[in-house]
N, C-alpha and C positions, 0 to 999 in steps of 0.2 A: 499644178497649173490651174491657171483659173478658167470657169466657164464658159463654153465659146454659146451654149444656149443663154446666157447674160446677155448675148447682143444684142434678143430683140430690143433691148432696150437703145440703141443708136442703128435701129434699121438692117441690122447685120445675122437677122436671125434665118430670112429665105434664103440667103446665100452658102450659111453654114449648114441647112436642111439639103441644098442641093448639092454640096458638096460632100455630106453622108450619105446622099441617097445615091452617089455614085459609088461611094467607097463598098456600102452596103451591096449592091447590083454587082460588083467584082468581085466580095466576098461570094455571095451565092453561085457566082459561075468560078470561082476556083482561081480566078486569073491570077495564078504569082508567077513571077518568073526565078530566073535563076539568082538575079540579084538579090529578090526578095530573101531568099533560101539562105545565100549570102551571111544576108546579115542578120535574120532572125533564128536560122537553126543553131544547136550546140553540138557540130561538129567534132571530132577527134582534134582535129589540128585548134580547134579551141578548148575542148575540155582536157587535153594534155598539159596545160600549164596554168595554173593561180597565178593571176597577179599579186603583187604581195607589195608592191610601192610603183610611184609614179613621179618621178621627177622631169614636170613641164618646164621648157625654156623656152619662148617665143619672145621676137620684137614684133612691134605692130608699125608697120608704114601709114600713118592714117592718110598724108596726103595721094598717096597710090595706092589707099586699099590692099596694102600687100601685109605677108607673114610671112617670118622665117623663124627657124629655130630646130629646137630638137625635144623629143620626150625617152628618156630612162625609161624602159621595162624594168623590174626587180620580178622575177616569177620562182614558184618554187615547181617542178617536176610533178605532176601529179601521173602521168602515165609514163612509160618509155617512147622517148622520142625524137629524132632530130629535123622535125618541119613546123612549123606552128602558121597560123593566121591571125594577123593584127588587121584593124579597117582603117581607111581613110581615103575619104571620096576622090574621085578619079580625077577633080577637076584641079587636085595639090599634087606636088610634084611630088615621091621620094627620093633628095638627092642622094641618099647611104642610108642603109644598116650596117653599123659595127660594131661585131663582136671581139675582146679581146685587144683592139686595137686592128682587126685586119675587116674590110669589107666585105660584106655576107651576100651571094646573089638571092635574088628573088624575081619575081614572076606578080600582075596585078589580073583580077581577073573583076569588073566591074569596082567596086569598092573594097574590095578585099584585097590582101597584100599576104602573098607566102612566100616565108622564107627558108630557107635550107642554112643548116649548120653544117659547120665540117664533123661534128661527132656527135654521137646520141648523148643525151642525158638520162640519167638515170632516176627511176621513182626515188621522192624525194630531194634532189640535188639542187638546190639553189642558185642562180646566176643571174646574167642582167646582159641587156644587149641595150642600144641605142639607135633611135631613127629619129635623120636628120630631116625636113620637108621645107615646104615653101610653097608660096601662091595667093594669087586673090581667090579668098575665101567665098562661097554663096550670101551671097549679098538679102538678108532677110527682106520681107517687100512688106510683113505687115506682123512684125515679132509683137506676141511672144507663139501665136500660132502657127506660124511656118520660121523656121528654122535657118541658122548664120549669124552672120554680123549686122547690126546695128546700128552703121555709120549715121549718126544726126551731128547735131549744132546748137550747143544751145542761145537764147538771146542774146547774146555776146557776142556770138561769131566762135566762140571758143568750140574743137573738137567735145564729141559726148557720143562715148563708144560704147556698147556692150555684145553680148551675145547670149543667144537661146538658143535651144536647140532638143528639148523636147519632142520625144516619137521619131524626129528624122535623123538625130542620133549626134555624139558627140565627137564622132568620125569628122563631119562637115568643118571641124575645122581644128582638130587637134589628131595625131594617132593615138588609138588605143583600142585595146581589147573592147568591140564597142556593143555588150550585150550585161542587161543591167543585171544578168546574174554573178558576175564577176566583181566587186568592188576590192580595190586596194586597201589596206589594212591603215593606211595615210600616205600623205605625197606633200610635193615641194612644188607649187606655181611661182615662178619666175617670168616676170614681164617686163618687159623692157617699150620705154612711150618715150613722147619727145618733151624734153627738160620744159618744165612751166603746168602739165598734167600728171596727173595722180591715178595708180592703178589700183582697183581693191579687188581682191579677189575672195577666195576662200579660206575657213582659216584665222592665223595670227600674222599681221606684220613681224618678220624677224629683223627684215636686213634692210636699208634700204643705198641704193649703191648708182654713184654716179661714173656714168662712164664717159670715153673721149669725145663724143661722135654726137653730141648733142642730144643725147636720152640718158635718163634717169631708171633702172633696174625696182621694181619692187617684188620685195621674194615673200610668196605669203607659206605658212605651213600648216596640215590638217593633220590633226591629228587621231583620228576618227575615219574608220570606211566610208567610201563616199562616193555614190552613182555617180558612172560617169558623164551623164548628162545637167549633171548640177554642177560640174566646171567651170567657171563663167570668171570671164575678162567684165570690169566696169572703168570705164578710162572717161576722166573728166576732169573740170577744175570745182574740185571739189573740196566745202570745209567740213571740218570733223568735229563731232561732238560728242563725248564719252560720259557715261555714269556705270553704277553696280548696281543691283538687283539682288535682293537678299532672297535667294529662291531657297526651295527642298533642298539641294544639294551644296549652299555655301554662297557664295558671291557668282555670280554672274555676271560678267562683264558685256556691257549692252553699247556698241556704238553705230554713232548715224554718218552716213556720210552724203550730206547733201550736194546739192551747186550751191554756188556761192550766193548766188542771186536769191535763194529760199532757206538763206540762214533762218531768217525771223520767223522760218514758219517753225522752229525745231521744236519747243515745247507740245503741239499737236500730236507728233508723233511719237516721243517721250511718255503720254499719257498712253495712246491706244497701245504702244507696245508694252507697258508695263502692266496695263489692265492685261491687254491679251495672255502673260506669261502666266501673270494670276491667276487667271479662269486655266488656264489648259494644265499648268502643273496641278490645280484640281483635280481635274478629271483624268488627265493623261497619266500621271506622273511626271517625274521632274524632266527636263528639257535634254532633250539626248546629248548634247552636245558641248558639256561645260568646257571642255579644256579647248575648243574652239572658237569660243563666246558666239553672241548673239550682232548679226549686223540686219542694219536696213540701207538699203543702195539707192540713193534714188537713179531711175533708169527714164528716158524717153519713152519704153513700150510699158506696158501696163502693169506688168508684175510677171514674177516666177519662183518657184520655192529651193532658189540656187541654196543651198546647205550654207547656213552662217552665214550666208550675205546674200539674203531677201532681195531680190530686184523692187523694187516701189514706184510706180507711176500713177497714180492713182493721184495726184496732184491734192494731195492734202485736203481733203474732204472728206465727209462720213458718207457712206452708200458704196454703190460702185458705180465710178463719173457721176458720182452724187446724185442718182437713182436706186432705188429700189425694187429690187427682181422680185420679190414674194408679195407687191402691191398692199404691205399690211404697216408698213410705216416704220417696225421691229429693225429691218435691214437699214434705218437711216440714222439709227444712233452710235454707228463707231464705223471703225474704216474700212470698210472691206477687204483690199488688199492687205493690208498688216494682220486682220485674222486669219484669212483665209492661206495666205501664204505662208505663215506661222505655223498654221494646222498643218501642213505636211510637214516641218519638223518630225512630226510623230510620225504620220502615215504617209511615206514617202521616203522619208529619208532616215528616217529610223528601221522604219518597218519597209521593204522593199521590195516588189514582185519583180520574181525572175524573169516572167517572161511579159512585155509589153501587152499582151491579152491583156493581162491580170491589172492593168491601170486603174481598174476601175476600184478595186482593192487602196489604191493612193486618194480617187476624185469622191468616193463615196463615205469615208470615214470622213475625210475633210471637209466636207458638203456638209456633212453632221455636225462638223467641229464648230461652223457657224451657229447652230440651232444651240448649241450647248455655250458658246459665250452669252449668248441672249439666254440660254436658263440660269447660266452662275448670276449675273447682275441683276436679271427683269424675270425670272421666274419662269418655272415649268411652263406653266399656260402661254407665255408670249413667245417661250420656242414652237411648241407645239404649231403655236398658228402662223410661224413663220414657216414652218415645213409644209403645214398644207397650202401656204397660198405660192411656195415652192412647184405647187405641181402642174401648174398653166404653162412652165417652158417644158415639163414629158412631152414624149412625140410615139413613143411606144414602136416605133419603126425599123428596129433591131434590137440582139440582147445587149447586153451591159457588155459582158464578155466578146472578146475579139480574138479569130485563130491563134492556135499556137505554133511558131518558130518560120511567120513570116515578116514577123516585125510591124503586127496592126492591132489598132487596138480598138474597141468594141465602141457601143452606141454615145453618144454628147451623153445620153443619159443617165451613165454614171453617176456625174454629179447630181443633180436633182430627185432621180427614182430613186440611186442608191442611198441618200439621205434619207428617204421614206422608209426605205425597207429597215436601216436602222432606228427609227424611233419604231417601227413597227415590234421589231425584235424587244424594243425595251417595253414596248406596251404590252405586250407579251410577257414578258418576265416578272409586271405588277411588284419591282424590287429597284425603286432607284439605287441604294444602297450599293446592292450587286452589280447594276448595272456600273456603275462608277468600278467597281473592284473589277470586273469585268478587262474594262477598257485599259486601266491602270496597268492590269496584269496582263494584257497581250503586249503592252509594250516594253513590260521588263522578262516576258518569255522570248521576244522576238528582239531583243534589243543589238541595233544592227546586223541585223540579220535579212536575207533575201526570202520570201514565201512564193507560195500561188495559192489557187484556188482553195485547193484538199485540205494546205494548213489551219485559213481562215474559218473553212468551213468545221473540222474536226474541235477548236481551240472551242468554236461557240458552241457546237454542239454539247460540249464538253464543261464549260463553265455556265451555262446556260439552264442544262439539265431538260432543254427543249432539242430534238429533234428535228432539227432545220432544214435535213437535208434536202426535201422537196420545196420549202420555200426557197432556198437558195435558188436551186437548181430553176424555178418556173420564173424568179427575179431578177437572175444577173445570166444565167441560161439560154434564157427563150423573151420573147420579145413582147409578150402582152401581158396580161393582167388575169388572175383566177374571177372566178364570179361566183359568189353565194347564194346558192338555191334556197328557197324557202317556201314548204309549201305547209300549209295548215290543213290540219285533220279535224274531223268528226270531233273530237276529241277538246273540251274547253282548251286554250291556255297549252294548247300540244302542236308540237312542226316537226315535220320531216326536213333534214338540211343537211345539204353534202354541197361539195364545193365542184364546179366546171375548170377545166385547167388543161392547158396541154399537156403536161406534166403526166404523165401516168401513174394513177396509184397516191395523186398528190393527199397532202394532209398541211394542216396551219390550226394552231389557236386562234379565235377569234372572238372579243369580245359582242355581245348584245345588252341593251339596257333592259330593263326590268320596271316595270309600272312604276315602281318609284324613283326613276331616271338612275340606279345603281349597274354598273358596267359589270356583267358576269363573264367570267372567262369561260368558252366550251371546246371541246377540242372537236373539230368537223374534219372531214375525210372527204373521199372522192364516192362516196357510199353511203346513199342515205340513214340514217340516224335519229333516235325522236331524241325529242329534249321539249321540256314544257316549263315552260315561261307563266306563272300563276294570273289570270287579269291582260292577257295579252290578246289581241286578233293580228292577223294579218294587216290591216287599218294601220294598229299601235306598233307593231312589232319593229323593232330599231336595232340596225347593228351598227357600229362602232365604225362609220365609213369618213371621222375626221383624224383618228388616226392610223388606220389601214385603208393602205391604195386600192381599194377591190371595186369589183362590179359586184351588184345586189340584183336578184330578181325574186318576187315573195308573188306568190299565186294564194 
């Protein structure tokens, strides 16, 4: 998702500050309720069954804002069971669940939905039930940050639908399993719109099928695991543009679907997504997704990182709304939606945190992901200074990290800190090299796969050969910043230096320059230390605070 601290840039940045500072105020007094628990815990009656496929079937009434249809469970038995819990917000009806052909009761208890079978399943056993729903869906009021449908218009008068639904969950308007440690192994969306509109969804067009009743059926297929909040309906009149992509992995099939009226913009977008594939299969590895290909949608709301079919609103411009959040100029030469949305291919949708806390694991590698397209084309140094002028939207006002298993997710600052603390780690590491093998190889260890914290944490640890685990924990953890003590001794060219930190016991490399401006690595503690700098005072003495976020204090 893109960053909601990008607002200050259209005046939108004290409302998203007052909007964490309440979320943050509830976190600290505990307030979840039962809903919360709902949908954020991994319950028995959710952890008894794998989903294992999802066949979506909805129509969309656009001029009544309505939906009906049905979604296929395919699950395989992972405990002995016969109750489970599926979500879907309370304000959609469930007309049936039916199993076998015969209807199954159930019971709704806020968003959650339990049903009872006639007979237990056994570990292992594979089956499939079906729930049929309907209703006007939560109508989003300012997508891609709060969550639903989409209803706009474009110039024409012509319908231009989509949907988001990020953090609030992909319950608000389809049923499923809706916790993103569960992904289906692939699925079948099936949409049905009114004949003259084109639906794209995720996936490949397979089928495309006209029915009696004045709508046209488009059945898209995925074939690849895939969150379920990256589901997403895009309903327009829209034209289609196609080419290939000679990536790592063979052809890649690249296609656009604009409105009609921003055909001529199509070669813009052509370039930034081909540059963009270039730079990330660099660094990333190749694109996770080939048997799904690569789409861009264009959407009325601003962007979302829908898996294979990019939402795009960024109206064809380089920046974001053709400004630049790091004030260094770096951010204004490609499009920001098309990287930025891209980059969670990798981390996001390849790489996937189980539990909503852990988002920040999605917004903090892809926060990075920007800095690393500006180093594939314009060089280490012009990333660099795009990450520190990154650091004017920190608010330092909670951690990164957000409770586990009430469905909340940690500070805006994510994106922005959490991009610092990864060049920091690479400054640290004094090994571009590795650092590339590094990022490469988390995403063919984790390759569609679900993590948290431990995993992220233990993999760097581990390819790193650095000790992260107090940096982590004082950076995506705990909600301030360490500070570097420095005090100079009797002693020519000699300091005592240990680091201040909530953290206890904290430790971090930290570069200092050296009289003849050369950056020394030292390893400092929570414990004072001498280390002697040859030709230095207190005066001269300089630590590396353009690419580590820290506080300094030298006596």
């Amino acid at each position: 998702m893109i960053n909601k601290g990008k607002a200050v840039l259209s005046g939108l940045l004290l409302l998203a500050g007052l909007q964490q500072g309440q979320a943050q105020l509830m976190k600290a007094k505990e307030i979840y309720n039962k809903a919360d628990s709902l949908r954020g815990q991994l319950t028995p009656l959710r952890t008894c069954y794998d989903v294992l496929y999802y066949h979506l079937d909805v129509k969309v009434d656009i001029d009544n804002k309505f939906i009906s249809g049905s979604n296929e469970f395919k699950f395989k038995a992972v405990d002995r069971f016969n109750k489970l819990q599926f979500d879907l917000f309370d304000n959609l009806s469930v007309d049936k669940v039916v199993y076998k052909g015969k209807n199954l009761e159930f019971s709704r208890e806020y968003n959650a939905v339990f049903v009872n079978f006639p007979e237990y399943f056994e570990k292992g056993k594979e089956d499939s039930f079906t729930v049929y729903y309907s209703g006007n869906p939560i109508q989003a009021t300012r997508a891609p940050w709060d969550g639903g449908f989409d209803w706009k218009k474009d110039s024409n008068g012509k319908p231009w639908v989509a949907t988001a639904c990020q953090g609030l969950g992909a319950s608000v308007w389809w049923p499923n399993k809706d916790h993103q440690s569960d992904e289906p192994e692939g699925m079948m969306i099936s949409v049905a719109v009114p004949n003259g509109l084109m639906n794209v969804s995720n996936g490949r067009l397979v089928k495309t099928e006209k029915l009696k009743d004045g709508y046209t059926k488009y059945h898209w297929q995925v074939k690849n695991p895939i969150n379920n909040y990256n589901v997403a309906l895009n309903i327009g009149d829209y034209a289609h543009f196609k080419e290939t992509y000679a990536g790592e992995k063979g052809k890649l099939d690249l296609d656009y679907y604009v409105l009609k009226e921003n055909a001529g913009k199509i070669d813009f977008l052509k370039k930034n997504a081909n540059e963009t594939l270039k730079a990330f299969e660099h660094w990333f590895g190749p694109y996770p997704f080939y048997e799904d290909g690569y789409k861009l949608v264009e959407t009325s709301h601003l962007g979302m990182e829908h898996q294979s079919a990019i939402a795009y609103g960024n109206k064809f411009q380089n920046g974001y709304l053709g400004r630049d959040g790091s004030g260094t100029g770096w951010g204004m030469k490609w499009d920001f939606i098309v990287v930025h949305e891209s980059g969670h291919e990798w981390f996001g949708n390849n790489i996937t945190a189980k539990d909503l806390a852990d988002m920040w694991i999605h917004e903090s590698f892809t926060n990075y992901s920007e800095a690393l397209f500006i180093d594939y084309f314009y060089g280490k140094k012009a990333s660099q200074a795009y990450v520190n002028g990154n650091r004017t939207a920190i608010q330092n006002n909670s951690p990164l990290q957000g409770p586990y298993g009430v469905n909340k997710e940690g500070s805006g600052d994510m994106y922005n800190k959490g991009g610092v603390l990864h060049n920091m780690i690479r400054t640290m590491l004094e090994d571009d090299d590795k650092w590339r093998e590094l990022l490469r190889g988390m995403n063919k260890q984790f390759y569609h796969q679900t993590v948290d914290y431990n995993d992220i944490l233990s993999y760097m640890n581990e390819h790193t050969g650095i000790d992260l685990t107090k940096v982590f924990d004082q950076y995506v953890r705990h909600k301030g910043i360490p500070t570097l003590e420095i005090k100079e001794t009797p002693k020519a060219g000699t300091f005592l230096i240990r680091w201040i930190s909530e953290v206890d016991n904290f430790k971090m490399p930290v570069h200092i320059f050296d009289k003849d401006g050369k950056a020394i690595r030292i390893q400092a503690t929570s414990r004072w230390t001498t280390h002697s700098f040859e030709g230095l005072t207190k005066e001269s003495i300089k630590p590396d605070t353009y690419n580590y976020y820290i506080g300094v204090s030298i006596q």
